[in-house]
C-alpha positions in Angstrom: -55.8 -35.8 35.5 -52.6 -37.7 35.6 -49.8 -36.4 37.7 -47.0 -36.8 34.9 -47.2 -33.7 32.6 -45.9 -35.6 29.4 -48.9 -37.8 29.4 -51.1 -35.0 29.0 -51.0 -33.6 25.5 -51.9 -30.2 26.2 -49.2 -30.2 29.1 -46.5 -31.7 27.1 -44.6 -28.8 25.7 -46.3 -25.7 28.2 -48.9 -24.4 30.2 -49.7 -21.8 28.0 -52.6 -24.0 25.9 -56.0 -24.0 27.6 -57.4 -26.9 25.3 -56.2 -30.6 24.9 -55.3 -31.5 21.5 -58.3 -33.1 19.1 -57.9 -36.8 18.7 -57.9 -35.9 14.7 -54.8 -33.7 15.3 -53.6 -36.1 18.2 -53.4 -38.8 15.0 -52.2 -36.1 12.1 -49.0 -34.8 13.6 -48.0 -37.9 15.8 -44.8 -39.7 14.2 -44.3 -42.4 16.5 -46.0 -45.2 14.9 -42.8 -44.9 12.2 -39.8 -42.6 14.7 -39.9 -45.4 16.9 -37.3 -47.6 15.2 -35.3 -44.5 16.1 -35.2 -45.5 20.2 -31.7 -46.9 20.3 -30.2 -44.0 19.3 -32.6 -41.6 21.0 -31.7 -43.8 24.6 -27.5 -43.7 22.8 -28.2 -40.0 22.3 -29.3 -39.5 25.7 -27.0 -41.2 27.6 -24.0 -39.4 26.4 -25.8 -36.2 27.1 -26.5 -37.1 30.6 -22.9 -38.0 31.1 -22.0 -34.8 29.8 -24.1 -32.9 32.1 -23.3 -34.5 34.8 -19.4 -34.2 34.0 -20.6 -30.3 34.0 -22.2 -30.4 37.3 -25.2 -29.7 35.4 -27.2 -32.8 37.1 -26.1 -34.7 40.3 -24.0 -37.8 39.9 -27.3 -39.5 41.5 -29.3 -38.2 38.6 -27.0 -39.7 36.1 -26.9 -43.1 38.2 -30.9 -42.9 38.0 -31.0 -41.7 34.2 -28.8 -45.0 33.2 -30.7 -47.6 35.2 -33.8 -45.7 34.0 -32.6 -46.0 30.3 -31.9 -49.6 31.0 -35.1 -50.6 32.2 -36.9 -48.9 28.7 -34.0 -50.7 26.5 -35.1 -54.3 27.7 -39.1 -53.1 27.9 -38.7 -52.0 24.4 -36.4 -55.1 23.0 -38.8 -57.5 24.8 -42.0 -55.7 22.8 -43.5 -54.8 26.6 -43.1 -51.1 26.0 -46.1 -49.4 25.7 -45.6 -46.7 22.9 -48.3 -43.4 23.4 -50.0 -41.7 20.8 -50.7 -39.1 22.8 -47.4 -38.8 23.4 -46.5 -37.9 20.1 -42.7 -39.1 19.1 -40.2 -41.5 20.4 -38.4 -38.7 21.9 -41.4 -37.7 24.6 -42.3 -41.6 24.8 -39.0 -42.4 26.0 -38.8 -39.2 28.5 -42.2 -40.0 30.2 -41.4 -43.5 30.5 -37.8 -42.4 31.6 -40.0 -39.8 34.7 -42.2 -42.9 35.8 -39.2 -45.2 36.7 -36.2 -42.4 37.9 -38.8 -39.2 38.6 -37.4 -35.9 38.6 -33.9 -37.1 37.2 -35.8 -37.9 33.9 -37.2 -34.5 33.8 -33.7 -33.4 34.3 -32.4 -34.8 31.3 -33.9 -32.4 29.1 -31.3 -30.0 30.2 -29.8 -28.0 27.6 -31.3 -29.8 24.9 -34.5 -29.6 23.1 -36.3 -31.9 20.4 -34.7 -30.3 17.6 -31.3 -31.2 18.0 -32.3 -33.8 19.5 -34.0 -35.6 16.9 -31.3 -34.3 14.4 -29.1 -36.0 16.4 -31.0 -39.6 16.5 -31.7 -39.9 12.2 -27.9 -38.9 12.3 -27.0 -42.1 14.7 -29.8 -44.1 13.4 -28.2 -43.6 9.2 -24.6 -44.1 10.0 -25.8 -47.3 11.9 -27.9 -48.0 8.5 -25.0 -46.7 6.4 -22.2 -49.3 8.2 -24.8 -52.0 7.6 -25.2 -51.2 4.0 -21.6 -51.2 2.8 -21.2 -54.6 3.7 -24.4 -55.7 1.4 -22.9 -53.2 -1.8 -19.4 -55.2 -1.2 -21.0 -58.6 -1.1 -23.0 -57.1 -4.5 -19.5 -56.4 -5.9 -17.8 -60.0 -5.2 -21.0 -62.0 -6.5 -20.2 -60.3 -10.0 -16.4 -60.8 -9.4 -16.8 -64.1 -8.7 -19.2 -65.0 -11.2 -16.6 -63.1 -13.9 -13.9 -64.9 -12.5 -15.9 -67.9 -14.3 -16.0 -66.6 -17.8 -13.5 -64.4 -19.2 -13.4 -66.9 -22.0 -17.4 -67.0 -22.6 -18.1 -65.0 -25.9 -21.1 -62.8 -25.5 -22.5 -60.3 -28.4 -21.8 -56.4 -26.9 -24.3 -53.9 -27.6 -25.2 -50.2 -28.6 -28.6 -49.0 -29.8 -29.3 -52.7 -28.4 -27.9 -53.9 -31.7 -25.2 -56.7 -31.7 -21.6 -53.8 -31.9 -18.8 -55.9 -30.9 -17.7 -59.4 -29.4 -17.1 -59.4 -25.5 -16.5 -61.4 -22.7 -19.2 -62.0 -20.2 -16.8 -61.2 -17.6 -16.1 -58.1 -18.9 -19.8 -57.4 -19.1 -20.2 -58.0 -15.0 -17.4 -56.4 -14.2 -18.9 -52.9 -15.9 -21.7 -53.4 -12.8 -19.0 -54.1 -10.2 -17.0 -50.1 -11.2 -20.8 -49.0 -10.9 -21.5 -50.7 -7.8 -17.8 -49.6 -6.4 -18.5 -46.2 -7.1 -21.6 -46.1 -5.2 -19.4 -47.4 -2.5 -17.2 -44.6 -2.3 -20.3 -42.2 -2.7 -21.7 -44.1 0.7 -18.3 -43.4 2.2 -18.8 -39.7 1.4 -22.5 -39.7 2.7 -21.1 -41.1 6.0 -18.4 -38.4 6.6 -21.1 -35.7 6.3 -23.7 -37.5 8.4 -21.0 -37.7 11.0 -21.5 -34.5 13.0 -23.1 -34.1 16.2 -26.1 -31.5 16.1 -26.6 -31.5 19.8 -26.0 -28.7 21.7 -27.6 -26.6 19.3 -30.6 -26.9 21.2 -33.9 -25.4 19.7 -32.2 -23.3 17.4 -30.2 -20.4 19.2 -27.8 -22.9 21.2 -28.3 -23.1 25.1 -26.8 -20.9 27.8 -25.8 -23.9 29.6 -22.0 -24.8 29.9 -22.1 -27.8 27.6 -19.6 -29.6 26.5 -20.2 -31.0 22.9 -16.8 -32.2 22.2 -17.3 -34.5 24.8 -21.2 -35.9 23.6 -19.6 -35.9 20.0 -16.7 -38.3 21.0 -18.9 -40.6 23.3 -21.2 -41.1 20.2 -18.2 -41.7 17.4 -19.0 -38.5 16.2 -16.1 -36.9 13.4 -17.1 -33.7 15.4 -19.4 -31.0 15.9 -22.0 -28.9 13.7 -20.6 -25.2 13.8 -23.7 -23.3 13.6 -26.9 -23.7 15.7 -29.2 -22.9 13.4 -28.2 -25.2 10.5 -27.2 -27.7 13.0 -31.3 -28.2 13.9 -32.7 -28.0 10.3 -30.1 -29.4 7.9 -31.1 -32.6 6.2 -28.6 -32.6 3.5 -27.1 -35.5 5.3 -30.8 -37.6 4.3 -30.7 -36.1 0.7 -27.5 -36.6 -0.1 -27.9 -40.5 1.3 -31.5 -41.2 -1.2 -29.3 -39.4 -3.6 -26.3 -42.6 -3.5 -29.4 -44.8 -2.6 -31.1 -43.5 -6.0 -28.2 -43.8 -8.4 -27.3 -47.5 -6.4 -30.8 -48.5 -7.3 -30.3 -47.0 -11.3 -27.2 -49.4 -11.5 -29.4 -52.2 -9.7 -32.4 -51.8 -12.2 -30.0 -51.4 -14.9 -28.3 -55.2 -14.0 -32.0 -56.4 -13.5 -33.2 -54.9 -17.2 -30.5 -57.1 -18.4 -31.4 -60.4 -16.4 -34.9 -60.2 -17.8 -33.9 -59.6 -21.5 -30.9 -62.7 -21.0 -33.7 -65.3 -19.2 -36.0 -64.5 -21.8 -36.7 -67.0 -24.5 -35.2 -64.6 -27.4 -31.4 -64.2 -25.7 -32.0 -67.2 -23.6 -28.2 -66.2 -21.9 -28.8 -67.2 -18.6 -31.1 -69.0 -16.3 -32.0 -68.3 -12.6 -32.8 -70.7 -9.8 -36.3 -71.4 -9.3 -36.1 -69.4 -5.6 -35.9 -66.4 -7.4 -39.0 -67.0 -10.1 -42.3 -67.5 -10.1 -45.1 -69.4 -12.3 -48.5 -68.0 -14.0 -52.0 -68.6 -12.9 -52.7 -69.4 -16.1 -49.9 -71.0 -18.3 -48.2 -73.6 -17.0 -44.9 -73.2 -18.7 -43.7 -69.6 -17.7 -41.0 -69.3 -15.2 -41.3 -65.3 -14.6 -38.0 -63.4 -13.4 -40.0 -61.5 -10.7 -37.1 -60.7 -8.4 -35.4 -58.9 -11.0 -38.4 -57.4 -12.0 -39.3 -56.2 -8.5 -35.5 -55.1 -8.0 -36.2 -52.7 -11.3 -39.4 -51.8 -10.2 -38.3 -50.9 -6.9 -35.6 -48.4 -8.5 -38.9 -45.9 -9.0 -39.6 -46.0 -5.6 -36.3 -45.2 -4.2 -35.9 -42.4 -6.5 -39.5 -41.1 -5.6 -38.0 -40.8 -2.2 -35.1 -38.4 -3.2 -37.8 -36.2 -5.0 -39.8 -36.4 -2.2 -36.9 -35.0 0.1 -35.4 -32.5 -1.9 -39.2 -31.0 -2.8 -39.8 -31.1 1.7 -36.6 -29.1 1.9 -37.0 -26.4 -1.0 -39.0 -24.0 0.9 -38.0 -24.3 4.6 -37.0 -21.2 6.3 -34.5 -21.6 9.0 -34.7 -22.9 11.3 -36.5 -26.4 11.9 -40.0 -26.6 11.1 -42.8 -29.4 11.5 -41.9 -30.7 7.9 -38.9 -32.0 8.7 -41.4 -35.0 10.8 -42.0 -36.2 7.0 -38.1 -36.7 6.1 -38.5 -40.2 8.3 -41.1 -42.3 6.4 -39.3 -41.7 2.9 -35.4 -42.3 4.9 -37.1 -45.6 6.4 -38.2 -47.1 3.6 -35.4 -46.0 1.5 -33.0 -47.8 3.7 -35.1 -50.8 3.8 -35.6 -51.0 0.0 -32.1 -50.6 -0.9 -30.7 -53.1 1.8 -33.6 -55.6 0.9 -32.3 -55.1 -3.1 -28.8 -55.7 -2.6 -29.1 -58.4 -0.1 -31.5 -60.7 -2.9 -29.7 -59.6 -6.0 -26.0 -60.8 -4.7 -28.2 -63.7 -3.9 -29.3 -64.1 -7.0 -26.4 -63.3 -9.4 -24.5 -65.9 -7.4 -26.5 -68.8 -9.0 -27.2 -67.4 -12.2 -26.4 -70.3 -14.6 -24.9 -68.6 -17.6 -25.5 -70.8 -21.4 -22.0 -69.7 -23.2 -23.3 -71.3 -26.0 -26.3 -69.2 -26.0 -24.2 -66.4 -26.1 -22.0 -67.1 -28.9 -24.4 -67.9 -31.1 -25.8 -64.6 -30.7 -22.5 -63.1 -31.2 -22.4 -64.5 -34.3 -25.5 -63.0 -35.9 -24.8 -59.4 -35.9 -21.1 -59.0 -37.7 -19.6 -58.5 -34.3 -16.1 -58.5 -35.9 -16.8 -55.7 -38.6 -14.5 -53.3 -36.8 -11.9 -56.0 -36.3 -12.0 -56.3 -40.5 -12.0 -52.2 -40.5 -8.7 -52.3 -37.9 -7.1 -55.0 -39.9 -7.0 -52.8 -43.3 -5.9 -49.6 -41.4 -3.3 -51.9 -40.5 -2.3 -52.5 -43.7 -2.1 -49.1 -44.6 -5.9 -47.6 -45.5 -6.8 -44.7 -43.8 -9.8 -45.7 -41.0 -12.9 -43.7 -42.8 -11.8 -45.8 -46.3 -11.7 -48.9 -44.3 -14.9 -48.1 -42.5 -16.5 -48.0 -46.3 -14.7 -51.0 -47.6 -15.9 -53.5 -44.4 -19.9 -51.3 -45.3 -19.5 -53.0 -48.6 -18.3 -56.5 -47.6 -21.1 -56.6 -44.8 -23.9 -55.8 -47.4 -22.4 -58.5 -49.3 -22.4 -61.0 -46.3 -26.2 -59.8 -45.7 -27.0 -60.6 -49.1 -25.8 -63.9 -49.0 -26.6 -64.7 -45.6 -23.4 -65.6 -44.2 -20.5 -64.1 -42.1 -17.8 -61.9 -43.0 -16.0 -65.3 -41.9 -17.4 -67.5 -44.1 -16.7 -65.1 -47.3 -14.1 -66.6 -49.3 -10.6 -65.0 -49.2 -10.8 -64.5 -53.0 -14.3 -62.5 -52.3 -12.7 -60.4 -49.5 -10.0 -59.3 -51.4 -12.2 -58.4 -54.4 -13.0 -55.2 -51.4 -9.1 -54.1 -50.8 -6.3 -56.9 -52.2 -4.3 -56.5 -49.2 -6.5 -58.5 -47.8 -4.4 -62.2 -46.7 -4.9 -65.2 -45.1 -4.2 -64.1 -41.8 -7.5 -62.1 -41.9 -9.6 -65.3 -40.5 -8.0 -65.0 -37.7 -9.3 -61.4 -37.1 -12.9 -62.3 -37.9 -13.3 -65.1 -35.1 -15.1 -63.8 -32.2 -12.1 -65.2 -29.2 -9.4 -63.1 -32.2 -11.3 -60.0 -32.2 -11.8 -60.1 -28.0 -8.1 -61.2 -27.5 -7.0 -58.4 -29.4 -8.2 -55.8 -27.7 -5.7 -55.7 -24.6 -5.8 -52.2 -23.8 -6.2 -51.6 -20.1 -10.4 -52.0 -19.2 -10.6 -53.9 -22.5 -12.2 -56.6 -23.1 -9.6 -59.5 -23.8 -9.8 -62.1 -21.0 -5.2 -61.3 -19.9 -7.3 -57.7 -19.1 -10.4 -59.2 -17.4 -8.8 -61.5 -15.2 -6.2 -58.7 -14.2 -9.4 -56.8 -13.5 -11.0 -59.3 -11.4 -7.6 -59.7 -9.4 -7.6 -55.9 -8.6 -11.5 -55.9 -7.2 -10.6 -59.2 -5.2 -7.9 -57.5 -3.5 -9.7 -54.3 -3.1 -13.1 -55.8 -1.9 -10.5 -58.0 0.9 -8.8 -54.6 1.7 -12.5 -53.2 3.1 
């Protein structure tokens, strides 16, 4: 039998079990194949503990000199794939520790000091996530300036706005991408949020009860870039709000990117035909040569089930938890880990993607055209002339069914036919029913005329450059 008592499994916790675990169990409850991606922040984690205790008088200075040359050894064994990661040894946590023994010997074991695996992995997927989360940002801002940029383009480019997917009202395409940006900017501050509460150092709370040891947390939660310290031991080991509330942002990021992806398929398909994407980002059929498929944005729309799958996942493992941690808590990784991945992933190919979209204006106007876009422009135009709104809403009802009937636009009615609906009705009523005169007129701030848009796009520019 070996001489280390981590790399026996029925030694690694106690004595007290008079059986080894079966290799079926061995397999069920061990999480390293997928908690090892958590090493940096368990060796981080450790580090500043060590420090701590040894600050204390807790451990020897010569302990702490052995821990760190230890913990550098595993870093480069583990960065240089050589580390040899142990089933048996369950987690990255014990992995790391045993290794940790064989190099320093009884300093590693003296590490474990005033700590146990409970706060201890709280403390790593709270690292780990606000690593994840300042990687993130970066990706949703990048999503926010490929739309601003791409407005920037085309406040000018005519496209038909829709409710009920039924052509309501002229807009510019600018306007149109810069609805996704306030979407995406608002899951922005949201990740902020998520970040402030993930920012709190669980360790010291030990198992559950806190430890008897003269620890200094302050000290571990400024070493680590902690905001500061959880306030109650027990919550401190099994809250995961911090995970739920991030697939929660992740979920309602994902909405807004399947949302934008919905709307790339309809505009590359042949009936809007609004846009077309680089080849890169399509694919062909095995069986008809002429279909370019828009599987990215497909994919990206798909993948907004998955994420949101995760969240129900996480808020169902937390429901019935009784304080304080229990073995559940090993399945809040998996769902965190791919959540993370799938979002990043996402955001990363659609800013990609929306970069060089190639956008058909004509397209767009054309389709404008087909669905009296500027009825509430003629509607506006005769309350401005003095008829109450609900009599000019029924007078433009009547001039449309006309236009249907004849097959032309309210535009294309001759002035002596519109009046026939309300004489006050004049020449200057053509310009009203153009598509750029019923845009331009509507210069309310976050409307659609392109003096707004480009203001618009100005204000996200300098926001996004603020950070």
């Amino acid at each position: 039998m070996s001489s280390d008592p981590l790399a026996n499994k029925a030694q690694a916790w106690s004595a007290l079990f008079s059986e080894p675990m079966s290799e079926l169990v061995q397999r069920y409850t061990a999480s390293v194949g997928f908690d090892k991606r958590l090493w940096r922040a368990d060796i981080d984690g450790s580090l500043a503990h060590a420090e701590m205790l040894a600050a204390q008088q807790i451990i020897g200075a010569d302990d702490l000199a052995a821990i760190r040359r230890g913990m550098a050894q595993i870093a480069l064994e583990i960065e240089s794939g050589r580390f040899e990661w142990k089933l048996e040894l369950e987690d990255v946590h014990l992995n790391i520790e045993a290794r940790l023994t064989a190099l320093v010997g009884d300093a590693g074991k003296r590490l474990h000091t005033g700590r146990s695996r409970n706060d201890q992995v709280a403390t790593d997927v709270r690292l780990w996530l606000r690593g994840e989360i300042d990687r993130i940002a970066p990706l949703l801002s990048a999503m926010q300036l490929a739309l601003v940029e791409l407005a920037a383009q085309h406040s000018e480019t005519v496209m038909p706005g829709f409710t009920h997917m039924q052509v309501a009202q002229p807009v510019s395409f600018a306007h149109h991408l810069l609805a996704y940006v306030e979407m995406f900017a608002r899951d922005a501050e949201r990740l902020a949020d998520v970040r402030r509460r993930t920012n709190r150092l669980p360790l010291g709370a030990a198992a559950l009860a806190g430890t008897s040891y003269p620890l200094d947390r302050e000290r571990v939660a400024k070493t680590l870039g902690f905001d500061g310290v959880c306030q109650n031991s027990l919550d401190a080991v099994s809250d995961r709000d911090f995970a739920l509330e991030f697939a929660a942002f992740a979920s309602i990021c994902m909405v807004h990117v399947s949302r934008l992806a919905e709307e790339i398929v309809l505009w590359m398909s042949q009936n809007f035909g609004f846009i077309d994407l680089a080849d890169r980002y399509c694919t062909g059929s095995s069986i008809m040569p002429q279909k370019r498929n828009p599987d990215v944005a497909e994919l990206a729309r798909g993948k907004s089930g998955r994420v949101v799958g995760h969240l129900m996942g996480l808020i169902t493992l937390m429901k019935g938890q009784p304080l304080t941690y229990n073995k559940d808590n090993q399945e809040d990784k998996e769902p965190l880990f791919d959540t993370v991945d799938t979002l990043a992933d996402t955001l990363r190919i659609m800013a990609e993607m929306t970069s060089g979209m190639k956008v058909k204006a004509d397209a767009m106007e054309r389709a404008a055209l087909k669905g009296y876009a500027t009825a509430t422009d003629l509607a506006d135009y005769l309350v401005k002339k003095g008829l109450p709104f609900r009599d000019a809403h029924e007078t433009v009802a009547h001039a449309v069914k006309v236009a249907l009937q004849r097959g032309v636009d309210l535009a294309e009615l001759p002035l002596a036919d519109l009046q026939q609906f309300n004489a006050a009705i004049g020449d200057d009523v053509f310009a009203v029913l153009t598509l750029r005169g019923s845009m331009g007129a509507r210069k309310v701030l976050g409307g659609t005329a392109p003096a707004q848009v480009l203001a618009q796009v100005a204000r996200h520019r300098a926001r996004l450059a603020a950070g």
